[in-house]
N, C-alpha and C positions, 0 to 999 in steps of 0.2 A: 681277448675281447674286453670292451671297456664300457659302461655301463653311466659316464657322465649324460645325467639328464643335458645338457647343456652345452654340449661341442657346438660350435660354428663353423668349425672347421675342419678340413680332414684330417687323420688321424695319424700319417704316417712318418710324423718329427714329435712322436713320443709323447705329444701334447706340451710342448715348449710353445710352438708358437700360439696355441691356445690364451695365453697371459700374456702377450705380445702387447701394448698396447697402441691403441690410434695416436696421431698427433694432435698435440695439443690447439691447434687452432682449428683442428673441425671440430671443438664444443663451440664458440661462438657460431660455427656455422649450422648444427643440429638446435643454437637457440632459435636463429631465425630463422630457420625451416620451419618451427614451430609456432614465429608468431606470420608467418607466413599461409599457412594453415590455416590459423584462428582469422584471417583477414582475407585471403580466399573464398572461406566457406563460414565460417560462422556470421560474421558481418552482413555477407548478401543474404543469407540465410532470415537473418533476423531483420532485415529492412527491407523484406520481398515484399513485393505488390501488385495485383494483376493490373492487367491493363486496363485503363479506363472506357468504359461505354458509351458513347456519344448517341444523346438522340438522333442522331441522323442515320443512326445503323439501328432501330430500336425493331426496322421490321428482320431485321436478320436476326433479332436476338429476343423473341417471344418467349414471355416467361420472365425475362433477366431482370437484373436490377440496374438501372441506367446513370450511373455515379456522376453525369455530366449534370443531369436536373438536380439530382443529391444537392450539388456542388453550387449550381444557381440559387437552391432556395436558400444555404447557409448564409448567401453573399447579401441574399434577402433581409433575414434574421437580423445577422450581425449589424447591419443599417440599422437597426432600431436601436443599436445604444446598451446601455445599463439595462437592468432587465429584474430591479429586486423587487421580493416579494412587497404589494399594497401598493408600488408605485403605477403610474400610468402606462408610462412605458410595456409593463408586465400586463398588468389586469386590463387593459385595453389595447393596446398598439399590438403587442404579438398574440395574447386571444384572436385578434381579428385577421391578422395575417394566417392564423392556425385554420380558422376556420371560413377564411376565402381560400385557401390551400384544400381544405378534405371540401369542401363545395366544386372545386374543379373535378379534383378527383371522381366525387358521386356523378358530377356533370359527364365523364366519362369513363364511367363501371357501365359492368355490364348487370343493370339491374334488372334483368331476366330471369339471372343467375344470383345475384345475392340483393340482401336488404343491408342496408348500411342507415344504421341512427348513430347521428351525433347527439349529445350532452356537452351545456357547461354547468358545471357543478359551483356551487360557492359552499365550502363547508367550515363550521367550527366546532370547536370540542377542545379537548385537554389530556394529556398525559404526563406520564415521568419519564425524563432521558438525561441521559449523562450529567446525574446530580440538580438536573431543576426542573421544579415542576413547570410545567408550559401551559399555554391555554393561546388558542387563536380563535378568529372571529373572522366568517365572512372571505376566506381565500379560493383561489380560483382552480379548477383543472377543468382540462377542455377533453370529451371524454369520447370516443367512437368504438363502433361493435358493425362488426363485419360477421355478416352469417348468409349461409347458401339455402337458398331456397329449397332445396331438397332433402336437408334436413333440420330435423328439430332437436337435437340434443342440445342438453341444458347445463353441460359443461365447457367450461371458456377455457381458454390462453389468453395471458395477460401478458402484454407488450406494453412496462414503462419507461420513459425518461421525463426529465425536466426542462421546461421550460426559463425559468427563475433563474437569476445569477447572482452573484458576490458582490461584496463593493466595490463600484467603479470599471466591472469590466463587462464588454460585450460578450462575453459568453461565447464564446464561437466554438471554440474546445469543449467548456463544459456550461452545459451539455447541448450546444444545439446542433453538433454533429449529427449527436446520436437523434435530436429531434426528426433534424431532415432524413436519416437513414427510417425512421419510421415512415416518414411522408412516403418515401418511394416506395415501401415496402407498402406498406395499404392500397398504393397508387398499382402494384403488380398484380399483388392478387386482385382486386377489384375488378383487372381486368380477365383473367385469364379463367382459361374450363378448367383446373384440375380440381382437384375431390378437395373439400373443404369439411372436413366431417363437426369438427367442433367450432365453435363461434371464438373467434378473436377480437378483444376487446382492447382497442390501442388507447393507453392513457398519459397523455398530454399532459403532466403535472407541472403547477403553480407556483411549488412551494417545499422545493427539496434542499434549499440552501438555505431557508430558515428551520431550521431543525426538521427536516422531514416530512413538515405539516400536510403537503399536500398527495401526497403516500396513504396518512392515519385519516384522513378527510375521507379516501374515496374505500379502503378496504372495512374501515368501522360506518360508513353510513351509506353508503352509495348503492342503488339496485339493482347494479350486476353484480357486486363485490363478492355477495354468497356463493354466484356461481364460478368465480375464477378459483381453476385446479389446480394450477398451475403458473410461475413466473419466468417472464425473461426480463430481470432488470438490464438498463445500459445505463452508464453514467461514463465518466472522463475523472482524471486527473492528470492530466497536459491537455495536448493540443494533437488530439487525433493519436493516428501511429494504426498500429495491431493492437484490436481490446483485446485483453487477455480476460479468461475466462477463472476465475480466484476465488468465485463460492460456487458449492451448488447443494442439491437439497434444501434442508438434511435429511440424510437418512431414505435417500431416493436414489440411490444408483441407477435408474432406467434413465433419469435427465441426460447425467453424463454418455449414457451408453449412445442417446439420440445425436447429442452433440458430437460425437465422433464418427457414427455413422454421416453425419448429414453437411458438417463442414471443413469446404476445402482449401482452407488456412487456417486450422487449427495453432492456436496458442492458450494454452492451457495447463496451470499448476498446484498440482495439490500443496503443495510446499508454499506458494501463493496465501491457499485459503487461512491453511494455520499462520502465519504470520500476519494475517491481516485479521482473524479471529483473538488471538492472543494481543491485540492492540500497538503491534510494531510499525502500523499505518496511521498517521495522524486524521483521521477522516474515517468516514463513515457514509453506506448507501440506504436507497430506499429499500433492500433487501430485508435490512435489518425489522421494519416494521412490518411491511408485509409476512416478514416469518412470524414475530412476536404476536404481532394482533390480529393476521389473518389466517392463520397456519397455514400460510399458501407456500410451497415445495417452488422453489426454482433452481435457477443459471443467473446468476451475476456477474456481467461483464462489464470490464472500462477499457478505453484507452490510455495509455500511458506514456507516449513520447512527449521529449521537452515538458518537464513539470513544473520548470520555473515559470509558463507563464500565467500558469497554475491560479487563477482569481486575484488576476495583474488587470492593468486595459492591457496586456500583451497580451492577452487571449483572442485574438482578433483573426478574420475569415482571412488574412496572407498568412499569419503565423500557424496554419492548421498544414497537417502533411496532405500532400494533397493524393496519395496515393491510398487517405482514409476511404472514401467516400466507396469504393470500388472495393475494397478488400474486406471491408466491414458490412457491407450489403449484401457480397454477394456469400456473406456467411450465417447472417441475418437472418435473409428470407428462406432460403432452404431448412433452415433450424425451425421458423415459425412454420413452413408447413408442414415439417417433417413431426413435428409437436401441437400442431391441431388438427392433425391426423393420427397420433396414438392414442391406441386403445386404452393406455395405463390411463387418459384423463376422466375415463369415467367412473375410474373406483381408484383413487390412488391412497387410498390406505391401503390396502391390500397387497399396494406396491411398496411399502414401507420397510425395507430390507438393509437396515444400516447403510453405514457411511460409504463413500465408492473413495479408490485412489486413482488419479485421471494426471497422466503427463505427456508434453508433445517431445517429439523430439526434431527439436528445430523448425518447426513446422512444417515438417516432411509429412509426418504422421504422428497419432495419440495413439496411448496406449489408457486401456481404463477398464480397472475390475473392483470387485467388492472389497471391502475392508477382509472379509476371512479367508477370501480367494490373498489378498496380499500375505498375511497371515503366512502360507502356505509354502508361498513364491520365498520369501525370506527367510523362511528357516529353508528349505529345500536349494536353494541354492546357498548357503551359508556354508551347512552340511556339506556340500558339493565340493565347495572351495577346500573345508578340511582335508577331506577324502583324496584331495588333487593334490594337495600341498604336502599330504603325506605320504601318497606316492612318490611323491620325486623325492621329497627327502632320502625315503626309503632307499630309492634307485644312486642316490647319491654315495651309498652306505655301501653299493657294491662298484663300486669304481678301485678299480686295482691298483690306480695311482690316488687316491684320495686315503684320508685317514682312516682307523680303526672305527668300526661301525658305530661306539660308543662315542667317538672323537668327534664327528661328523653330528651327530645327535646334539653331544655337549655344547660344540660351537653353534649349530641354531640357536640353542637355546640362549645361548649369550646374547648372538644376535638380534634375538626376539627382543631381548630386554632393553639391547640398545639403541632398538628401531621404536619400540614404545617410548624411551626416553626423549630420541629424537622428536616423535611425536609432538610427545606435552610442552619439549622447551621449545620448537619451531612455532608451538601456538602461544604458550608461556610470552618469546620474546617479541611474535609479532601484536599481543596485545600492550606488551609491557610498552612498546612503542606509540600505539594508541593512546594510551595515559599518560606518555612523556608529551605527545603535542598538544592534549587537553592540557597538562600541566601547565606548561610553558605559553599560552594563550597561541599557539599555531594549528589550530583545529580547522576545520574542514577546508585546508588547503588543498584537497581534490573536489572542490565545491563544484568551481568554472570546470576545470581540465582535470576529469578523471583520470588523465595519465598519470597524475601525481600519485594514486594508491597503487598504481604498478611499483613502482620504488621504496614506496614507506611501505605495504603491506606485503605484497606480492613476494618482493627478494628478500624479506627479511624471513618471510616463511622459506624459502627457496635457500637459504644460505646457510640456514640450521638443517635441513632437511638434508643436503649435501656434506656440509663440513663433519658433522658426529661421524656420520657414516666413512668417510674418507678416513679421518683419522685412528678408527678403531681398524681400518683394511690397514694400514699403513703403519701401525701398532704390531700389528699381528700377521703380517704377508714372512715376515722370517720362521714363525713360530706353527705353522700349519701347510697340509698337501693339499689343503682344498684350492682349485683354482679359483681364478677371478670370478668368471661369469658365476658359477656355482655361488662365492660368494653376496654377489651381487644378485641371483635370482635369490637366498637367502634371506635377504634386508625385503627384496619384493614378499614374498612369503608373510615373514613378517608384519608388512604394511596388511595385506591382506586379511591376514585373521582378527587384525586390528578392528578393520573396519567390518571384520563379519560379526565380530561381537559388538560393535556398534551398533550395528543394524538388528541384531536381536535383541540388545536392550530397547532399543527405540521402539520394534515392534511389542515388549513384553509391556513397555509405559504405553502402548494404546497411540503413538504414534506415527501418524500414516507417511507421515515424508520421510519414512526408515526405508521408501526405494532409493531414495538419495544415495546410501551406501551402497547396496543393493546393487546398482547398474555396475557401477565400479569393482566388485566383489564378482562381479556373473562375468564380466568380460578378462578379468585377469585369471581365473576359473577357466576359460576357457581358453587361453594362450596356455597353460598350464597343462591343461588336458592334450592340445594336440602335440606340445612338447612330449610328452607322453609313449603319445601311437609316431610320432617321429621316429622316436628314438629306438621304439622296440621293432620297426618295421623298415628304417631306413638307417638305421643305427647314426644318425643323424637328429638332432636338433632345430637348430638354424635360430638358433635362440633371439637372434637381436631380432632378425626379420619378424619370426612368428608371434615376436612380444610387440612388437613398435606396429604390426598392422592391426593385432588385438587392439590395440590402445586408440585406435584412431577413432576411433565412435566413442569411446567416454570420454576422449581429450575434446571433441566437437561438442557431445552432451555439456558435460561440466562448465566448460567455457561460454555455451551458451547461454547458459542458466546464470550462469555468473554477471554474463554483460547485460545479459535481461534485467537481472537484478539491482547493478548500479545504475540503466537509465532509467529504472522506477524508483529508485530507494534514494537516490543521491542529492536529486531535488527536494525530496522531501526533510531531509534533514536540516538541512536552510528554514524548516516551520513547523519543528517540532518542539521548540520550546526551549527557554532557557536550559533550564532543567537537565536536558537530555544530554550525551553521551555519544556525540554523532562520529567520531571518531573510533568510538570501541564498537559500534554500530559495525559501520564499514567495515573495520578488520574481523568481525567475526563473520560477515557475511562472508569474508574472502577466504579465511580460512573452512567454513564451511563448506565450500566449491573445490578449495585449491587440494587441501589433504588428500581427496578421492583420485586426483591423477598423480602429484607432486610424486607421493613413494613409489610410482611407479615408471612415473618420464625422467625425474630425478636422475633415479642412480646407474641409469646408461653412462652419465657422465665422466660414471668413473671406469671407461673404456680409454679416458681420453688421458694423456699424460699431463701431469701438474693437476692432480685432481685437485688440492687443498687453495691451490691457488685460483683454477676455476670457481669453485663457490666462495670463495671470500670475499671474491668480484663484485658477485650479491649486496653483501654486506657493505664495501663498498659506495657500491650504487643505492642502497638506503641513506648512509650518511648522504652522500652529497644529493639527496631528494630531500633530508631533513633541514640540511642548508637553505637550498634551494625554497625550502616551503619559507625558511625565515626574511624572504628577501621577495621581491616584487613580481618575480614569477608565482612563486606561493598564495600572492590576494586573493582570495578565493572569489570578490565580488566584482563582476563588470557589466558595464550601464547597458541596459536593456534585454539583457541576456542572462545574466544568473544575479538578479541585486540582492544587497539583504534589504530584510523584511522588519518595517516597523508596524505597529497601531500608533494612530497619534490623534489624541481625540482633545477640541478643544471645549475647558468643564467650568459651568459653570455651578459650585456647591454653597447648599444652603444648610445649616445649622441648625434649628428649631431645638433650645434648651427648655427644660423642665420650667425655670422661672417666666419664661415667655420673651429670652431674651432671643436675637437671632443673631449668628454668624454668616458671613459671606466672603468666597473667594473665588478665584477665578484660577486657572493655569492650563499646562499640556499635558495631558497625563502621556505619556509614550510608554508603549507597552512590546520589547522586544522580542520576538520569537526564535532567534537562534542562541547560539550558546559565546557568539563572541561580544558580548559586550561593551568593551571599552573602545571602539573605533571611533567613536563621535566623543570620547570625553572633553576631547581640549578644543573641540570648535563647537558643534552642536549643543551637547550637553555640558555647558561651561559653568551656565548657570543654572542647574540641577541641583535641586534638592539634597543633602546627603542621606544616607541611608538610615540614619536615625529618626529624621525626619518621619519617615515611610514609619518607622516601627511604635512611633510615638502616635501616630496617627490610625494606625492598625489597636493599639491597646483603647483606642477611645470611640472607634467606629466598626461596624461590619465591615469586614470587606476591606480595611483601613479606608474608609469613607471611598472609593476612587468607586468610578462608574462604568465594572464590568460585563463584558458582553456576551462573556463564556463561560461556563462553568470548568472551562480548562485554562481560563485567564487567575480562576484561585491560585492556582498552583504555582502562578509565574509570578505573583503579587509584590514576591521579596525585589524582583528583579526589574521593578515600574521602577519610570522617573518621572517626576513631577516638577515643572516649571509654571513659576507661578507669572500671571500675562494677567493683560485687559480682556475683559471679559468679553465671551461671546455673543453673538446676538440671536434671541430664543423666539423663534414665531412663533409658538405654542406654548404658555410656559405648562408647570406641572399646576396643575388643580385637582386638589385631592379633599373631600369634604366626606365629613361623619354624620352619614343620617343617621344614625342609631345608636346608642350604648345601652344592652339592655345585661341587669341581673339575670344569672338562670338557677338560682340558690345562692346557698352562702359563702362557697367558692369557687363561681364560676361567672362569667363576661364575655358580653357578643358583642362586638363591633361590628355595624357595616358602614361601606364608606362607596362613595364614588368616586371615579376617578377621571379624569381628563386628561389627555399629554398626545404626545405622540405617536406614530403607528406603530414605535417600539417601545417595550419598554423590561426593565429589570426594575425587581422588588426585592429587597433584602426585609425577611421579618424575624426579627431577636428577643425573643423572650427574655424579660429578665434575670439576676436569682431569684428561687422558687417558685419561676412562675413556667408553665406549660400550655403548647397550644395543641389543645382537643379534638380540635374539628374545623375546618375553616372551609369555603365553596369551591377549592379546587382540585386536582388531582390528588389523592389523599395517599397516596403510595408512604413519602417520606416522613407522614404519622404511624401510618400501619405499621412500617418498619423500624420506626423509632430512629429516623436518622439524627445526627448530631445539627439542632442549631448553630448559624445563623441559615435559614431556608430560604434557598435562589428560587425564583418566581421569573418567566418569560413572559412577558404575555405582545402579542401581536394581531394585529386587525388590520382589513383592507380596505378603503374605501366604503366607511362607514365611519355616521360623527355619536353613532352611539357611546357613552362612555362605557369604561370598564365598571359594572357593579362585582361587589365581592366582599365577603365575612369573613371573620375570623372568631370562632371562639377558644376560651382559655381558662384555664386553672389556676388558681394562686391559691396562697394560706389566707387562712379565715381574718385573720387580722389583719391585713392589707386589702381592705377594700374601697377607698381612694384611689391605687397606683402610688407609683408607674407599673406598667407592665410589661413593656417592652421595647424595641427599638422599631421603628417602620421606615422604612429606606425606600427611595421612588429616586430611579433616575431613567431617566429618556434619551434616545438616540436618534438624532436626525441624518440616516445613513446617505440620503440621495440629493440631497439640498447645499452644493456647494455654491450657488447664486445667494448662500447667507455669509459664505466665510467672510470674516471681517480683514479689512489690509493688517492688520499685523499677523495673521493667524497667518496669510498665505505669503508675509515676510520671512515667518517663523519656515514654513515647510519649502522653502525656495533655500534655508540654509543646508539643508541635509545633502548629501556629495550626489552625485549623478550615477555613481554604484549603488543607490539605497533606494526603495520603492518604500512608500508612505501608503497603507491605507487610513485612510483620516475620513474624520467627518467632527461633527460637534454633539455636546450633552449637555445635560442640565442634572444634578441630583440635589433631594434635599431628603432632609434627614427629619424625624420626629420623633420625642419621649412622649408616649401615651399611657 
């Protein structure tokens, strides 16, 4: 009797034909079986949508969410144009569309059954966000509260999204999707008898694209604000798709448990949240402030298909999926009622039970439990894997044709070593790759056609993972009785403990996406296991079979998650900033997917004859992808579907020196956000400034004088071009006047000043040597904290000719009581007024290529020694 965990076959040619191997051209055919699979089923999988609801079926479908009117009011919306915060457009045209929309609606609710008040809100105030203090005046949200006349409970669900959009685009993605998916949703229940226990307050926000403003407007001032328990934010980053669900709480795991009970197209990831909490998301929701300053507990969901058109005018009611409106409603409204009918909104501290870990798989179904229930699952099934893996070893030890039970031991252990190595240098060379095509300026050549990181990332993980492993079997096939499969389940082993101790580090650091390993470890755990009872009960195996149908649910998992991830992540890297790294980005996402199956679909391969020369194929096929990226298939950029991304703003700056002299110049300041560069040098940027220029001008000014509009534009500053042009034309210039300078002792100074400009504006204020500011009337965070001068100031207003008043006090040595004191920086942004651009400015932006999208508009800064 023979005790190979691992026969496939029967036993009575001595186990010769055991190592028999397949022919070498069914590995190309077991590849595309495999992307055969992934295109079958992960693909529909991931771009499922129910069917759409037409009002003409709306009496069959009582209750439902009607994605056909969703779809009408967006077409509505989107007509209206631009949509940014203070313009007309915003603060009247869609205000009023919002509120002839919830007017129909009340026109037909059933007000027997509920009380519905609307609110418009105009609020202002000031905070601290991403390094500048802010202050707004006067922005709009449009505000409704739904409640059942049968009862009075005085805790809410809050249902937000925004209104307000980016420069220059209709909005239709983000976010008036998610606006219209509200409208229907107010428009359902309004009508319908079921149980309404808690009041829902659906909030219309004005002001989520100028830093959030209209979020901090309605949760710090507004009179429902105290009583909302609870959040469902929506927002967008593309154009509709499946929102995926990527925060929740914190520290609220009943949210999650509701969302998977209650919707039926679940897409949901905790692996999501942490990377978009660690800041691997260039953007930011209204979550973020409703947590901070309202300690309100939610769910934050976006959509995320096609990101390029991502705050384009290609954001537009054709460029939206049209399979949103339908798939995202009808997950919506069962969430909202299924959430203003739990009992947790009445005391939700009490529900305060740490962090949850929540994942779908393929949007078949979630899975979601607590952070210490995870805990439990990962070492418990880690342990498992051991246990399995040591069996069969074990079992391997009594095989009467295999080696001495020491022998068999020794060579795992080899092989462990050499499946770890494999490991580090499959991820070693597929990053090393990453940094050769940042090097060599061919960076996000998978920009347009993600098929391109199949070849750069994908086989270069795929070719290390095969070759090590071939070569040590093919080293060592003279020198050992261990059969193949043995072998080869070996090297799986190996991969497995690998990533069991993965996942226990992951879970020991406290994080939750350590299921990531986890699925991967529990399902080869469990081909393991029935190899196992096979073998002791059928003295059979069937090793390829019972390992290749284990595998089919984490190669679906993985790959999903994977493709999820590049049509979320891949746009985004196109506006993430010079700075970044989009290239090493990518292959670590890929490696982080691909590890979890690779060591396990892998090394079937080497069933197949010419193993060495099957994966070098890989290898291969990188090179001639890394070719291919250096040559015209590689462009990463194409007109209207993935351009790159400028700022181009045209400046005019003012000087104000200490003697009372004044400088004046005018130019384009262009401000790149991806990481390539030099595309425009020899036609666009011909006449560009050099880079000295920039650093000459940085040693003499905040900011190096240029007139930025982010606090994430400091960082890009090295990487500005500045062309110097005819000046723009300023309908508002800046007027900034000093009512005041008052002594407040022997070293101390109050300024106040007025100000005038535009609805936008940034304020650089620079203390000088030894001089300190104390106190000034705005959000005073970045004194408390003692952040480093020069200090970014927002400030923003809506339709109001009030000006900005504001102080500043300050410290200096007793002996400088004259000044200067410091530097005062005022520049202004005229975001929605291209009826001023001058003919050369829109000569200047007619030169850039028809792959490059321009958000442009004009400024004014000017500068003052006080």
């Amino acid at each position: 009797m023979t005790f190979s965990i691992l026969d496939i076959t029967d036993e009575k040619d001595g186990g010769k034909s055991r190592d028999k191997k397949w022919p070498w051209f069914g590995a190309p055919i077991y590849a595309a079986a495999a992307f055969a699979i992934f295109y079958a089923t992960v693909l529909p999988s991931f771009h499922s949508y129910p069917k759409m609801l037409y009002q003409v079926d709306e009496a069959q479908h009582p209750d439902e969410f009607i994605g056909e009117r969703a779809m009408q009011h967006l077409a509505e919306y989107s007509a209206i144009g631009n949509k940014m915060s203070g313009s007309i457009n915003n603060e009247v045209h869609t205000v009023n569309f919002l509120l002839r929309e919830i007017q129909k609606i009340k026109d037909e609710a059933r007000l027997d059954l509920y009380d519905i008040e609307v609110d418009t809100q105009y609020s202002s105030g000031g905070f601290y966000l991403w390094g500048m203090t802010i202050s707004y005046r006067n922005l709009s949200n449009v505000v409704v509260k739904i409640s059942q006349k049968s009862s009075n409970n005085e805790n809410y669900l809050l249902l937000n999204s925004h209104y307000d959009s980016e420069v220059q685009t209709p909005a239709a993605g983000d976010d008036g999707v998610m606006v219209v998916v509200m409208l229907e949703t107010l428009r359902v229940i309004s009508r319908s008898e079921k149980q309404l226990i808690h009041p829902v307050v659906f909030l219309f926000n004005g002001a989520e694209e100028a830093c959030m403003l209209g979020s901090h407007g309605f949760i710090t001032q507004h009179k429902w604000a105290k009583n909302c328990k609870a959040l469902v934010n929506l927002d967008s980053t593309g154009a509709g798709g499946r929102e995926v669900l990527f925060q929740t709480g914190p520290n609220h795991p009943w949210l999650a448990k509701y969302y998977q009970a209650s919707v039926p197209h679940p897409y949901a990831q905790t692996l999501a949240e942490e990377l978009f909490q660690n800041n691997f998301i260039p953007s930011d929701t209204d979550f973020r402030i409703f947590r901070d300053y309202g300690g309100v507990p939610g769910l934050d969901m976006a959509s995320v298909m096609n990101g390029y058109v991502y705050h384009t005018e290609f954001d537009t009611f054709r460029n939206v999926e049209r399979g949103t409106y339908q798939s995202t409603g009808e997950n919506v409204l069962p969430l909202v009622w299924a959430l203003a009918n739990a009992p947790e909104l009445d005391d939700t501290a009490a529900h305060e039970k740490g962090h949850t870990v929540y994942y779908d798989f393929l949007g078949w179904f979630m899975m979601t439990y607590t952070e210490s229930v995870s805990v439990a699952i990962n070492v418990v099934v880690s342990v498992a894997a051991f246990v399995c893996i040591g069996t069969s070893v074990y079992i391997m030890t009594l095989d009467n044709g295999a080696d001495a039970p020491k022998a068999v031991v020794m060579r795992f252990g080899i092989i462990f070593l050499v499946q770890a190595g494999t490991l580090l240098a499959a991820c070693g060379l597929t990053l090393l790759v990453a940094v050769f095509m940042q090097g060599v300026g061919l960076a996000e050549s998978w920009y347009c056609g993600k098929w391109m990181a199949f070849g750069l990332y994908f086989c270069t993980l795929f070719f290390v993972f095969g070759l090590l492993p071939a070569l040590y079997i093919g080293f060592t096939k003279r020198k050992t009785n261990m059969k193949l499969d043995q072998t080869i389940a070996c090297f799986m082993h190996a991969q497995c403990i690998l990533l069991a101790l993965l996942c226990i580090i992951m879970t020991s650091m406290g994080i939750r996406s350590s299921y990531f390993p986890m699925v991967g470890v529990f399902f080869y755990a469990i081909s393991v296991l029935l190899q196992i009872i096979l073998k002791l009960t059928l003295k059979k195996t069937y090793f390829v079979t019972v390992h290749l149908l284990c595998q089919i649910l984490p190669f679906f998992f993985y790959n999903y998650i994977c493709y999820a991830t590049l049509v979320t992540f891949v746009p985004m890297e196109g506006r993430d900033g010079p700075e970044s790294s989009p290239d090493i980005m990518v292959s670590v996402f890929i490696i982080a997917t691909a590890i979890n199956y690779a060591g396990f679909v892998i090394p079937i391969m080497h069933k197949f004859r010419k193993p060495k020369i099957i994966f070098s194929s890989f290898g291969v096929i990188t090179i001639i992808f890394i070719i291919l990226a250096a040559t015209s298939a590689g462009f990463p950029f194409v007109k209207e579907v993935a351009p790159q991304r400028y700022y181009v703003l045209h400046t005019q700056r003012t000087f104000h020196n200490l003697d009372g002299s004044t400088k004046q110049d005018s130019g384009y300041y262009i401000q790149p956000v991806d990481t390539r560069l030099h595309e425009l040098d020899d036609s666009t940027f011909k006449n560009a400034e050099p880079e000295s220029w920039t650093a000459a001008t940085c040693a003499a000014e905040p900011y190096c004088g240029l007139p930025l509009y982010s606090g994430r534009w400091i960082d890009w500053k090295e990487s500005a071009r500045w062309i110097y042009s005819t000046p723009p034309v300023i309908p508002l210039s800046i007027n900034l006047t000093q009512l005041s300078k008052q002594s407040l002792g022997g070293n101390k100074v109050r300024y106040e000043y007025n100000l005038k400009a535009s609805d936008r504006v940034m304020m650089y204020i620079d203390p000088l040597d030894q001089v300190r500011v104390t106190d000034w009337s705005f959000d005073k965070t970045p004194l408390e904290e003692q952040h480093t001068p020069p200090y970014l100031i927002y400030a923003i207003y809506s339709l109001t000719e009030e000006p900005l008043n504001f102080w500043v006090e300050l410290e200096h040595e007793e002996s400088n009581t004259e000044g200067p004191y410091l530097k005062l920086v005022v520049s202004e942004h005229f975001q929605y007024h291209p009826e001023h651009y001058t003919e050369d400015y829109k000569q200047f932006l007619a030169t850039f290529p028809d792959w490059t999208y321009t958000t442009d508009w004009f400024s004014a800064l000017e500068s003052w020694v006080v």
